[in-house]
N, C-alpha and C positions, 0 to 999 in steps of 0.2 A: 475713783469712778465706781460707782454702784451698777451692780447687776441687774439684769432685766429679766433675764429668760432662769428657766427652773429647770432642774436637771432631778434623774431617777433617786439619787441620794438623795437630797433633799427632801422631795416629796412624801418617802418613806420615814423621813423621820419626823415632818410635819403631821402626816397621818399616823405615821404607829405602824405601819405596814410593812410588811417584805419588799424589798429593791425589785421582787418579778412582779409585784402588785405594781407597783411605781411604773414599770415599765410598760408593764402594759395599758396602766392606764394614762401614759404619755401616749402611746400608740393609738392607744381611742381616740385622744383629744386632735391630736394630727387628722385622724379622718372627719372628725367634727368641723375644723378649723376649716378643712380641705388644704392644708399645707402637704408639701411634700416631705421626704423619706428626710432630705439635709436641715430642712426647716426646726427648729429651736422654737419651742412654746415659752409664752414668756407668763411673768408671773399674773400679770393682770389677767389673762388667757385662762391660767389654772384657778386663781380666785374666779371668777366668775361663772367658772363650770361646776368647779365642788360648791358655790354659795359661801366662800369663805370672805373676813374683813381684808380689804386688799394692803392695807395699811401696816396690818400686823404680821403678813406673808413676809412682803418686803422687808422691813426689821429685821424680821427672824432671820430670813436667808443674806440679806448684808449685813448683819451682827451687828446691829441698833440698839442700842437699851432705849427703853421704853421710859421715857418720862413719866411723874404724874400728875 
C-alpha cells in the first residue's frame, strides 16, 4: 500500500530544511487547509501549496525509482 499523507521528516528532506521548518510549515498548511490539530496533510496537499511535480513527491516518499 502507498502512502498518502507527508509527514515533518520527509518534507525536510524533500526541501533541504530543518525538521522545525518542516513543522511548521505543516502547521501553516493545516490552517490553510483549515484541517484540524489530528488531521494528516497529504502529499497532493503539500505539492500544491509548495508548486511542486505531484508525481515526483509521491515516488520519492514511497521509494519509487523513476523510470525513463
Amino acid at each position: 500500500m502507498k502512502q498518502i499523507c507527508i509527514y515533518p521528516k520527509e518534507v525536510a528532506i524533500i526541501l533541504g530544511k530543518s525538521q522545525t521548518y518542516a513543522q511548521t510549515l505543516l502547521r501553516t498548511m493545516r490552517d490553510v487547509y483549515k484541517k484540524k490539530k489530528h488531521q494528516a496533510v497529504t502529499i497532493r496537499e503539500f505539492c500544491e501549496y509548495m508548486a511542486l511535480p505531484f508525481d515526483d513527491v509521491f515516488n520519492m516518499v514511497n521509494g519509487i525509482e523513476k523510470r525513463s
